[in-house]
C-alpha positions as CSV (number, residue, x, y, z in Angstrom):
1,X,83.1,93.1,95.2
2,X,83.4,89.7,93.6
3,X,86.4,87.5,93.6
4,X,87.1,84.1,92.4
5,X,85.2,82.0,94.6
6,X,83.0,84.5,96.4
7,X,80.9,87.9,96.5
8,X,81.5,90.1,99.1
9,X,78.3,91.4,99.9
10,X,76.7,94.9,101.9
11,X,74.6,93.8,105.1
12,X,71.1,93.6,105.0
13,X,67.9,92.4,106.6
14,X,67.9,90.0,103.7
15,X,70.8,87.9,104.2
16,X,71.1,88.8,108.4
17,X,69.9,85.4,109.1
18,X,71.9,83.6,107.1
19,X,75.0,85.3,108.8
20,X,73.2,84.1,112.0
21,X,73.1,80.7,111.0
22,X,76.6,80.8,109.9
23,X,77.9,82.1,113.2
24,X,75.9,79.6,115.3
25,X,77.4,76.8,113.4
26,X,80.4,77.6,114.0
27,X,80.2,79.4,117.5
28,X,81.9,76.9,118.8
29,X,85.5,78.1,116.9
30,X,84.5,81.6,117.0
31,X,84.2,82.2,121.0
32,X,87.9,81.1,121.5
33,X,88.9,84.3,119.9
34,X,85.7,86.9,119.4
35,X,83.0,88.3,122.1
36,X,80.8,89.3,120.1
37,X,79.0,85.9,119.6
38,X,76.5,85.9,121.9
39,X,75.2,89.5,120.6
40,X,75.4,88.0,116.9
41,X,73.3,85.2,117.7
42,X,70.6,87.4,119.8
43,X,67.4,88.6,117.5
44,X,67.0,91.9,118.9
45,X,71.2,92.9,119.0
46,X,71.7,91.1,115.1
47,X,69.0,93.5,114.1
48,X,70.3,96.3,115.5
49,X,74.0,95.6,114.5
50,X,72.3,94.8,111.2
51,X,71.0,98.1,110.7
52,X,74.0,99.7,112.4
53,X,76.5,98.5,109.4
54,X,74.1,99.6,106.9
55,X,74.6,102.8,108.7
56,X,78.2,102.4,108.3
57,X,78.2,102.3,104.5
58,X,76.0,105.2,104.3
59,X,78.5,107.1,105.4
60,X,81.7,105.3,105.1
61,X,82.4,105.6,109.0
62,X,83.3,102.9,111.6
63,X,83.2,99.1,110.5
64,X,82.3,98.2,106.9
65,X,81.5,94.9,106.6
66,X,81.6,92.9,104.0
67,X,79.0,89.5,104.0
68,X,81.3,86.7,102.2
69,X,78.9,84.2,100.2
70,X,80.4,81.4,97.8
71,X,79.6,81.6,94.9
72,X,79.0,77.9,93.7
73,X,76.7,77.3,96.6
74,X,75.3,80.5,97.6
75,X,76.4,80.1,101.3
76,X,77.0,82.8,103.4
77,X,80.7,81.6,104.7
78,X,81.5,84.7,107.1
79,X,82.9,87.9,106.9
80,X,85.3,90.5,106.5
81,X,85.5,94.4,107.6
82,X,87.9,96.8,107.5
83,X,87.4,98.9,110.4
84,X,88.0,102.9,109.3
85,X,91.2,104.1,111.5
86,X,92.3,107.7,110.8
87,X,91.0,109.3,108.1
88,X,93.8,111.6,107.9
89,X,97.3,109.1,107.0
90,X,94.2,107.2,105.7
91,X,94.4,104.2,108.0
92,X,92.0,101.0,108.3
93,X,92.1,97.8,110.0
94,X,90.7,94.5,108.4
95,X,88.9,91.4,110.9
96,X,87.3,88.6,109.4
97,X,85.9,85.5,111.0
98,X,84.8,82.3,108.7
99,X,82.3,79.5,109.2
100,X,84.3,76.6,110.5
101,X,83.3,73.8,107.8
102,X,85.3,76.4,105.1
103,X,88.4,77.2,106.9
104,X,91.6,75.9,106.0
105,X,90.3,76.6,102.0
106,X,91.8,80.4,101.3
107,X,88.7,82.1,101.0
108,X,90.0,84.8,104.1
109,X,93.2,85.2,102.4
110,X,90.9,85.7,98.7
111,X,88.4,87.8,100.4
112,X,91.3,89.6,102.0
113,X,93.1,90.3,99.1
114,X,89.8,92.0,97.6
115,X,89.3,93.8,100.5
116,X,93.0,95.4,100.7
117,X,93.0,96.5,96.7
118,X,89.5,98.6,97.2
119,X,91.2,100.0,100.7
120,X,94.4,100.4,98.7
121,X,93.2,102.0,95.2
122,X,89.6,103.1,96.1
123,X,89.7,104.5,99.2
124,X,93.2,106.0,99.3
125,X,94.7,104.0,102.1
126,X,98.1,104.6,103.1
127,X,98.1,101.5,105.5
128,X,96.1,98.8,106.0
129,X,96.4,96.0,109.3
130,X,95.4,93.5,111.2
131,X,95.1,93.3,115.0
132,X,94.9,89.4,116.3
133,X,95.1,87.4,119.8
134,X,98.9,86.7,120.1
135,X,97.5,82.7,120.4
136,X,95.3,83.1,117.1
137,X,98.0,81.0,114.9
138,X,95.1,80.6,112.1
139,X,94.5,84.6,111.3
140,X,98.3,84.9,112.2
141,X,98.6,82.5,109.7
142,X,96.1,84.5,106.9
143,X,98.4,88.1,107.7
144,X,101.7,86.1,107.6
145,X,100.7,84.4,104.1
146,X,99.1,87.5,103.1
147,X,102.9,89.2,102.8
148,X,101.7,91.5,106.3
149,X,104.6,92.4,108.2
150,X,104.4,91.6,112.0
151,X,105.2,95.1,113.3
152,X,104.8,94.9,117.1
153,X,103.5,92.7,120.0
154,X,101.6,94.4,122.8
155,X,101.7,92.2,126.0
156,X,98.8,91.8,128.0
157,X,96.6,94.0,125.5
158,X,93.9,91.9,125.5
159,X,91.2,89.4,127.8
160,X,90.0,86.6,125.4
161,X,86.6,85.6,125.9
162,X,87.6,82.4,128.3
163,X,89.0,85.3,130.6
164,X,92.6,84.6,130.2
165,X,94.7,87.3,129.2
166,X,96.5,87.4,125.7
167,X,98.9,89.4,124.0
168,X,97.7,91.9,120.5
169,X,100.0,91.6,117.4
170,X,99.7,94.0,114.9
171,X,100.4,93.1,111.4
172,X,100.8,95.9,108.5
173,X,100.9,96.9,104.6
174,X,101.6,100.0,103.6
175,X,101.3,101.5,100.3
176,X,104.8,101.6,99.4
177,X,104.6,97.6,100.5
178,X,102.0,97.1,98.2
179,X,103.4,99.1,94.9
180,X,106.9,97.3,95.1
């Protein structure tokens, strides 16, 4: 998938350290919201995790990442997924996170827009969302502006990496959201 400003790339062993390098960089940003740093930024669990979304595309199961790289420079800026939910409504849930020196730019809500059309019109998808930390105003921020409708908060849902507990928001499209 290509937009604008970026590709929207499969995983691979060939660009895994670049994602790497990207999520070091901006660790930093990342842990206030995501646990999963410290297993992205360990050789042995990238590689597995690596091969484990490879996996996922095989067989369009679990989390399908997408590798985001701008274009003009050829930087690998983050990433976006959209997690498969049920399979029966069909369902999926979309996460991202983005290097810090390229936030603030839209390239979330443009890779999120790409990301929403192939759930929406390739892959059948009745509704798509996004789960966030009640306190994360800047993907709050991407749903919101995004035309996502905040459909519920679940208190004390979630433990943020620093330990202190956080409320879930959900925001939702549905088909019928996205048509009108």
């Amino acid at each position: 998938m290509e937009t604008a400003r970026l590709k929207l790339v499969l995983p691979s062993m060939d660009i895994r350290l670049a994602v790497k390098v990207a999520v070091e960089q901006s660790q930093a940003a990342l842990r206030e919201f995501v646990p999963w740093v410290s297993a992205a930024l360990d050789e042995q669990l990238s590689i597995a995790d690596t091969k484990q979304m490879v996996a996922n595309h095989q067989c369009g199961e679990g989390e399908l990442r997408f590798i985001l790289v701008e274009k003009s420079s050829e930087q690998v800026i983050g990433a976006i997924a959209l997690m498969v939910g049920d399979k029966q409504v069909p369902a999926f849930e979309i996460g991202y996170w983005l290097h810090s020196d390229y936030v603030g730019h839209g390239y979330i809500s443009e890779a999120l827009t790409a990301l929403e059309h192939h759930a929406f019109v390739e892959l059948g998808a009745k509704r798509v969302e996004i789960r966030a930390a009640a306190t994360n105003s800047k993907s709050r921020a991407v749903a919101e502006r995004s035309g996502y409708q905040l459909e519920g908060t679940l208190h004390n849902a979630r433990r943020l990496p620093s330990g202190e507990l956080d409320a879930t928001v959900i925001y939702a499209k549905t088909q019928l959201l996205v048509t009108e």
